[in-house]
KEMAR-968242 format. One record per atom (N, C-alpha, C): x, y, z; residue in one letter. Coordinates in steps of 0.001 Angstrom, whole numbers, plus 500000, padded with zeros to 6 digits. Last residue first. Example, Ala and Ser with C-alpha at 12.3 -4.5 7.8 and 13.67 -1.06 7.14 Angstrom:
2
512850497750507080S
513670498940507140S
512900500030507870S
513190494310507800A
512300495500507800A
513200496700507800A
END
This chain:
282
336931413055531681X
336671414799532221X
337560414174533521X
337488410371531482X
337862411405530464X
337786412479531400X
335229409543532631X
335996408899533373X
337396410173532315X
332749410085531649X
333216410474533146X
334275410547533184X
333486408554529653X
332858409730529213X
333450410567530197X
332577406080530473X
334123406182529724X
334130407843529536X
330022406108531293X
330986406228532424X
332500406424531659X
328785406195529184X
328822407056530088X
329805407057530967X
329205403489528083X
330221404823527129X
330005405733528032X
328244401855529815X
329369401912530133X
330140403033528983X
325508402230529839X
326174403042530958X
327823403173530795X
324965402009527430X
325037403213527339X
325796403681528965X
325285399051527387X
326335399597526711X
326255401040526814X
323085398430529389X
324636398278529527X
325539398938528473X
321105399228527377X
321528399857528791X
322898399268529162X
321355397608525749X
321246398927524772X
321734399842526247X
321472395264526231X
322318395037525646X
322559396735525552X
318314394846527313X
319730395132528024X
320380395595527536X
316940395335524262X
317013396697525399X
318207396509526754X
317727392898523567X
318270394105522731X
318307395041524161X
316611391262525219X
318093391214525087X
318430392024524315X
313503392027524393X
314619392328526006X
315709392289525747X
313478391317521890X
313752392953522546X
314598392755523504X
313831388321522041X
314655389281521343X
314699390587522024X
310673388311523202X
312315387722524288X
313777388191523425X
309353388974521131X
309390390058522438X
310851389688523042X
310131389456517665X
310763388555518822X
310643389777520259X
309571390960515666X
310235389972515265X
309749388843516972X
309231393621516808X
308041393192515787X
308346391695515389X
311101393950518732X
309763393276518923X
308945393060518366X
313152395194517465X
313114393816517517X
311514393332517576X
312475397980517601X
312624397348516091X
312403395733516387X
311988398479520215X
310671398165519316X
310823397637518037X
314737398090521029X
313676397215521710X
312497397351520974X
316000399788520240X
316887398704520065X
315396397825520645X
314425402466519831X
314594401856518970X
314763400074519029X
315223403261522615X
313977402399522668X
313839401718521152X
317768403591522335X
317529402471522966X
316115402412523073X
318230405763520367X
318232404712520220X
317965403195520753X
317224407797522462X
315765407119520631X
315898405664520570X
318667407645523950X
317658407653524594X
316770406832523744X
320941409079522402X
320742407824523150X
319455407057523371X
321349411323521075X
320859410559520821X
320413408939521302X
323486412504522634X
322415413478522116X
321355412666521564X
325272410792523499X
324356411105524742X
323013411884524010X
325510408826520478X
326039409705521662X
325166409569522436X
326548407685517506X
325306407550518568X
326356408035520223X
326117408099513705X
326896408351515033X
325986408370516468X
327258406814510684X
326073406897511804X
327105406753512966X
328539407829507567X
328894406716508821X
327491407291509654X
329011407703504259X
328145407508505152X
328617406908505893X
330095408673500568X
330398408514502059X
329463408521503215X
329258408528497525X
329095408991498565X
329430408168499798X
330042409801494157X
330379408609495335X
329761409526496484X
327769409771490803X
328631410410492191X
328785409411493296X
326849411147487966X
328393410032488378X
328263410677489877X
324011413219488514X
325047412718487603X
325766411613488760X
322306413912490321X
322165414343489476X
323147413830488553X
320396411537492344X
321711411911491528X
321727412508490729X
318592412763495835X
318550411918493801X
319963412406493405X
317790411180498273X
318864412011497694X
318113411491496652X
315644411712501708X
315909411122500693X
316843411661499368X
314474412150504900X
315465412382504026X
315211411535503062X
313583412995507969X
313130412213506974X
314326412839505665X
315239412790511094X
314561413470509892X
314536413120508995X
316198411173513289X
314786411298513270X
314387412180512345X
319333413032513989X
318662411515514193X
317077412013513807X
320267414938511263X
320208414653512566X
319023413478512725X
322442415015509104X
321311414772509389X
320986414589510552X
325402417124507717X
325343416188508904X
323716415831509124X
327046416558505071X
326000416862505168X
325723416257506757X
330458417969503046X
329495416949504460X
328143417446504900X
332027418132500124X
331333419056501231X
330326417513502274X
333179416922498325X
334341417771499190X
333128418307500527X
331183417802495746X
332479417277496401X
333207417866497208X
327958418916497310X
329272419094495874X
330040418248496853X
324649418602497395X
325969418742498112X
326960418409496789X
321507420912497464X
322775420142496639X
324280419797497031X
318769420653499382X
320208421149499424X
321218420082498484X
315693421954500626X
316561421367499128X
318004421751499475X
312933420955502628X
314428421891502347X
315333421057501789X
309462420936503318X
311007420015503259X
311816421330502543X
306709419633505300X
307648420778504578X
309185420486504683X
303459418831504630X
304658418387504574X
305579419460504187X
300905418741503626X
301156419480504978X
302651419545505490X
300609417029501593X
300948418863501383X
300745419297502258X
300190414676502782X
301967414702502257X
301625416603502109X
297681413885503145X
298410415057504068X
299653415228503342X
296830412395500894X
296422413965501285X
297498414751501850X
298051410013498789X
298868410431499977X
298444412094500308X
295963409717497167X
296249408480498005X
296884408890499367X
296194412290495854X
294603411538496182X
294896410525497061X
298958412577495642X
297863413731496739X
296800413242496551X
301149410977494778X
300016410885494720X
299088411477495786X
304534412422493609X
303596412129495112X
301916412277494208X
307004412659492522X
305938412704491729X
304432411967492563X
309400412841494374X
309356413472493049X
308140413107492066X
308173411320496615X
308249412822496874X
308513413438495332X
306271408975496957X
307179409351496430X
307147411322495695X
305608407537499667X
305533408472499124X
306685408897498406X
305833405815501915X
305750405148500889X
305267406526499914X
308636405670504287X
307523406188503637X
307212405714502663X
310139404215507130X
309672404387505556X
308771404714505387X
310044404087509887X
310844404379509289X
311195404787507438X
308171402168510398X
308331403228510787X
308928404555510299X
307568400376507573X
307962400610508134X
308049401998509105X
304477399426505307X
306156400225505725X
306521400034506889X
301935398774504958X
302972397738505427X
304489398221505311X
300818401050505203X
301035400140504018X
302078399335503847X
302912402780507538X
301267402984506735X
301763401923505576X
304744404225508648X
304603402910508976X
302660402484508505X
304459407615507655X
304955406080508174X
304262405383508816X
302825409803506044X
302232408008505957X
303507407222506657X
303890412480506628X
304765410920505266X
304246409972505461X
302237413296508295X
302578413841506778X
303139413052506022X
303096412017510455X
301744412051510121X
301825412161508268X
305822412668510867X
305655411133510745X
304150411525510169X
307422414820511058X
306929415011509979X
306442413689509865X
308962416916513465X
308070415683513413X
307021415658512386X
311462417940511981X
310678418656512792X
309917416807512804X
312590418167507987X
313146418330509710X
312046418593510171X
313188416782505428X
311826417252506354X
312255417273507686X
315014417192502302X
314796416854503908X
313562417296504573X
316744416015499596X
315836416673500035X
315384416397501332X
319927416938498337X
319244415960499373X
317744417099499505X
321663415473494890X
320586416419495689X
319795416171496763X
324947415334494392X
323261414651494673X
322908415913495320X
327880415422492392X
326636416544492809X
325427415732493242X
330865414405492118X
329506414502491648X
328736415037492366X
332735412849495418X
332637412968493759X
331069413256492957X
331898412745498165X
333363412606497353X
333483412916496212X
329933414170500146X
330159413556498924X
331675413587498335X
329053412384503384X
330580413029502840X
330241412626500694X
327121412779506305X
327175412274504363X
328378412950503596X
326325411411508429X
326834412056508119X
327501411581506675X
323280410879511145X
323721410881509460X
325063411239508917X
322593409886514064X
323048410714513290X
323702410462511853X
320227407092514516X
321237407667514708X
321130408874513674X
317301405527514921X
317615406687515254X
318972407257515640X
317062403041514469X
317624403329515161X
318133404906516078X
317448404064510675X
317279403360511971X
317523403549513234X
316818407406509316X
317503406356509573X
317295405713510837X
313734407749507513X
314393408447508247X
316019407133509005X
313372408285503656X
313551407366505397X
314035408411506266X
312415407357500568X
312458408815501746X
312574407868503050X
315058405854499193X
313671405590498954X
313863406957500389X
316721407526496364X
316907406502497388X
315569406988497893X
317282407316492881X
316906408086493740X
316817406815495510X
319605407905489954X
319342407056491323X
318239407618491962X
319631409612487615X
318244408896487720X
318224408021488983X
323136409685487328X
322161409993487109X
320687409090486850X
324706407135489943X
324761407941488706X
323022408833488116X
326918406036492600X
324942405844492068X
325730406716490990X
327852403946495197X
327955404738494058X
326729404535493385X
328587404569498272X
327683404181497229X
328090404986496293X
329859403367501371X
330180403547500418X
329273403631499224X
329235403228505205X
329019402695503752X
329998403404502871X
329619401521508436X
330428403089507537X
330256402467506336X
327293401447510738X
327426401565510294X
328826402396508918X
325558401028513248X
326788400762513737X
327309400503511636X
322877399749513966X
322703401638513083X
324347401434512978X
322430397839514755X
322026398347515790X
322286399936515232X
325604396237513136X
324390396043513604X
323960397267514510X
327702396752511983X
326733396184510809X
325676395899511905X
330002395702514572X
329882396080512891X
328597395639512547X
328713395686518278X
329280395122516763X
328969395902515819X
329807397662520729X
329109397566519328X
329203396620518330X
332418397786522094X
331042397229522192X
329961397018521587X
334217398683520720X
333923397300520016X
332956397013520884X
333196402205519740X
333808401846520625X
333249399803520262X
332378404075517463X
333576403491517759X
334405402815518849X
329610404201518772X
329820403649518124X
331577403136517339X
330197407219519655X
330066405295520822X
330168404641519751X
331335409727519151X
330854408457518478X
330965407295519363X
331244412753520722X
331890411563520695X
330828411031519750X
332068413888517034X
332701413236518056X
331595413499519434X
332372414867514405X
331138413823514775X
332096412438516070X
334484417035514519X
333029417250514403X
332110416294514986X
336784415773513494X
336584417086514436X
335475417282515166X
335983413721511753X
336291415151510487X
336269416554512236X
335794411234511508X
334639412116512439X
335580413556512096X
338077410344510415X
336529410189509990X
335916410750510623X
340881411286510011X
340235410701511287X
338868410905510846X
340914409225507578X
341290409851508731X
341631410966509064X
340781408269505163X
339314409035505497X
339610409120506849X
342531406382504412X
342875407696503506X
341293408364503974X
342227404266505843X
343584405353506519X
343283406805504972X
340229402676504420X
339567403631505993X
340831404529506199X
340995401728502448X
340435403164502325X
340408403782503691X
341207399110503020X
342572399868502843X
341720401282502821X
338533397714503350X
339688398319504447X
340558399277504396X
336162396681501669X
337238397737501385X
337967398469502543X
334586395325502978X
334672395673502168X
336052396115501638X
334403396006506097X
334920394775504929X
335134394246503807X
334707398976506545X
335448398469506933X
335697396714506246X
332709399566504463X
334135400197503568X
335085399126504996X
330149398111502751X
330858398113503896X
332115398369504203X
328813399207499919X
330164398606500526X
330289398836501759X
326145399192497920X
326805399531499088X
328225398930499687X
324145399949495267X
325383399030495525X
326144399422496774X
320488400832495304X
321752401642495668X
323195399512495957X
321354400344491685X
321216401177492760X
320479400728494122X
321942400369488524X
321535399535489802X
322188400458490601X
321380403347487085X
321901401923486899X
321798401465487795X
318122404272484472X
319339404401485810X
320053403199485975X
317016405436482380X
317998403689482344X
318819404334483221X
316447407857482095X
315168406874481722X
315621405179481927X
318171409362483242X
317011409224484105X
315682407958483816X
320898407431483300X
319955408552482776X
319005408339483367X
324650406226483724X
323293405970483645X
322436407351483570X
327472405996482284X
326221405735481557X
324753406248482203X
328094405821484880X
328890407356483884X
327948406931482864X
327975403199486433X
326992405193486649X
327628405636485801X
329085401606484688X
327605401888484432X
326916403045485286X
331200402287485065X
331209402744484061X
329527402180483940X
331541401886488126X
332010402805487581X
331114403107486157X
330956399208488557X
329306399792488871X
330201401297488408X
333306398187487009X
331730397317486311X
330990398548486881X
334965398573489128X
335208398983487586X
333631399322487098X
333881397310491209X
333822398689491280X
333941399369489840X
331959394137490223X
333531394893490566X
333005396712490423X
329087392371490938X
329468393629490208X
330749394434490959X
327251389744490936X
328257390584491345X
329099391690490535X
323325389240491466X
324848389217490298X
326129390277491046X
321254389354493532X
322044388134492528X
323049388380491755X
321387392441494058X
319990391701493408X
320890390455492750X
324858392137494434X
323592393218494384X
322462392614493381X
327406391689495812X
326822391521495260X
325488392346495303X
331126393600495073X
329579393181495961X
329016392622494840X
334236393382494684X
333313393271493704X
331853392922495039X
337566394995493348X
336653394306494550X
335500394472494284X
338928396265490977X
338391394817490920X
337767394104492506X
339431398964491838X
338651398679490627X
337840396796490805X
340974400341493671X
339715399154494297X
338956398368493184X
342266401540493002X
342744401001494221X
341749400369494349X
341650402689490320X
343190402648490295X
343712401723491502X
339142403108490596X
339375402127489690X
341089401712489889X
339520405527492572X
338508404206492960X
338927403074491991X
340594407334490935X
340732407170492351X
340428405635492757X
338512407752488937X
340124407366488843X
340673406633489970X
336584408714490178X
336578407255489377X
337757406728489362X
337319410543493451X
336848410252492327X
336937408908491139X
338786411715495419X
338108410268495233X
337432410634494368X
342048413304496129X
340537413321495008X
340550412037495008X
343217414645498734X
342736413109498227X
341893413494496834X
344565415766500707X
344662416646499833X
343868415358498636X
343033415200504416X
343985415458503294X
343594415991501608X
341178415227505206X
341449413560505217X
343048413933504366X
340148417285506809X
341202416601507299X
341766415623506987X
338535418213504513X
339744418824504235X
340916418203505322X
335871417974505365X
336662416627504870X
338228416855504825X
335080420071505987X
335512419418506980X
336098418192506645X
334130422246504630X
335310421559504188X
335676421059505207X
330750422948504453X
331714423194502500X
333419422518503279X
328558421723505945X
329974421907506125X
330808421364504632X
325341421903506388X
326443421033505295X
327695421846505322X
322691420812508506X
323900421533508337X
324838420929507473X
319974420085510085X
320723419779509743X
321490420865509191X
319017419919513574X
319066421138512190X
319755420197511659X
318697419480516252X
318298418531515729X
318302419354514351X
319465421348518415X
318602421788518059X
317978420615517130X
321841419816519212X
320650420059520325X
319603420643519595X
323431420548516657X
322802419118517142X
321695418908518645X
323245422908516058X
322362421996515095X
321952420983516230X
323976424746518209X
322606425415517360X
322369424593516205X
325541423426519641X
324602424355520410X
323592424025519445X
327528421835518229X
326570421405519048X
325371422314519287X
328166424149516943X
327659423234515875X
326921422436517288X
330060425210519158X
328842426490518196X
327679425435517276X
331951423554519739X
330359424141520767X
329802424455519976X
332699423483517529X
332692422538517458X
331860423249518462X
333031426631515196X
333547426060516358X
332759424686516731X
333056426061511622X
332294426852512669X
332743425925514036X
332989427276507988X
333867426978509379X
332844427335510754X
331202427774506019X
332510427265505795X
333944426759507265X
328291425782505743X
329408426488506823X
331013426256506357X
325283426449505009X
326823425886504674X
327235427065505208X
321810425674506140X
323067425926506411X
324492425647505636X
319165424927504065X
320229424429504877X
321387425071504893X
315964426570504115X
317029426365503842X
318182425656504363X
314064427085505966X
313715427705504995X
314869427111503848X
312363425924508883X
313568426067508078X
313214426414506650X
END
């Protein structure tokens, strides 16, 4: 890859065929355009949510509060980062102004189904706000689900490594994680980290209004270029099944073998039964 895809429109086979079997990622300039005519932006956010408040490293911080410290923050005094919201407990009332969330596109989703619990197993819908100098650490996501990144407000920059890029990013090297790298891609140590320049990645700036879809198993990481919200759900299908259920059994087992097992049932019963809901549709 040389580049990432924007699409201003493209048939829902056509996006299976040639990203998601292919594992590409792809940034769709207006699939949000189903949530309606919405600007989320500060205003937006301070006017309906200003005073709901997470906590983050010990201290709690209202939406107002992490507002006006991203419109402050710089590259040399970024502001706490990353502050996440669990938008379904977090912040409920939002979920009817981001309908139908799979935007057409990030369907099917098992993961909308309550066999799943919230907040576990990749079963994810965030919220972040960051400001200039955020950067998020390079990962690939758990579990091996699908990504889908809705910016709402402000400009980040994603940088990506599609293809099997685990050798090249040192995972699970220096007490990381599989899943983490310990390379830092905006100013990488090539005496500590050699192979990282065997490493090949593709720059893509997402604007408001535009969706970034990641596909399961590619390394990623964003920086902020300024004030910006971002949108994140994870999606787990037939295209991705397979990762995730060995996922559900090696993440545990670093913890607990008799854990795995009850993950890896838990991961087969629930895939037969979205299969068969699947069947049972056609």
């Amino acid at each position: 890859m040389q580049t990432v895809n924007r699409l201003d429109q493209i048939s829902y086979e056509t996006f299976i065929r040639e990203y998601v079997n292919k594992r590409i990622p792809v940034v769709f300039k207006n699939a949000s355009k189903v949530w309606g005519q919405h600007t989320f932006g500060p205003d937006f956010f301070s006017t309906h949510f200003g005073n709901y408040k997470k906590e983050f490293e010990g201290k709690m911080y209202s939406i107002n509060e992490i507002l006006e410290l991203t419109s402050k923050s710089t590259s040399k005094n970024p502001a706490p980062y990353p502050i996440t919201f669990e938008i379904p407990y977090d912040l409920p009332a939002l979920m009817e102004h981001i309908n139908p969330i799979h935007m057409n596109y990030a369907i099917p989703n098992w993961f909308d189904s309550k066999i799943f619990p919230y907040g576990k197993f990749g079963k994810n819908i965030n919220l972040f706000f960051g400001g200039q100098g955020n950067q998020y650490s390079l990962h690939k996501d758990f579990y091996h689900t699908n990504a889908w990144i809705t910016q709402l407000y402000g400009d980040k920059k994603f940088i990506l490594f599609p293809g099997e890029q685990d050798e090249f990013l040192y995972a699970g090297k220096q007490g990381y994680s599989n899943f983490l790298s310990p390379v830092n891609i905006l100013d990488p140590d090539i005496q500590k980290y050699p192979l990282y320049q065997q490493a090949r990645s593709v720059e893509v700036t997402l604007h408001p209004g535009e969706t970034i879809f990641v596909p399961n198993g590619v390394w990623h990481t964003t920086v902020a270029l300024e004030q910006n919200i971002s949108l994140i759900f994870d999606q787990l299908n037939s295209t991705n099944y397979e990762a995730w259920r060995v996922d559900m059994y090696e993440i545990k087992k670093q913890k607990s073998r008799p854990g795995a097992i009850v993950n890896y049932g838990f991961a087969i019963a629930a895939g037969m039964a979205c299969k068969m809901k699947e069947l049972v549709k056609k």
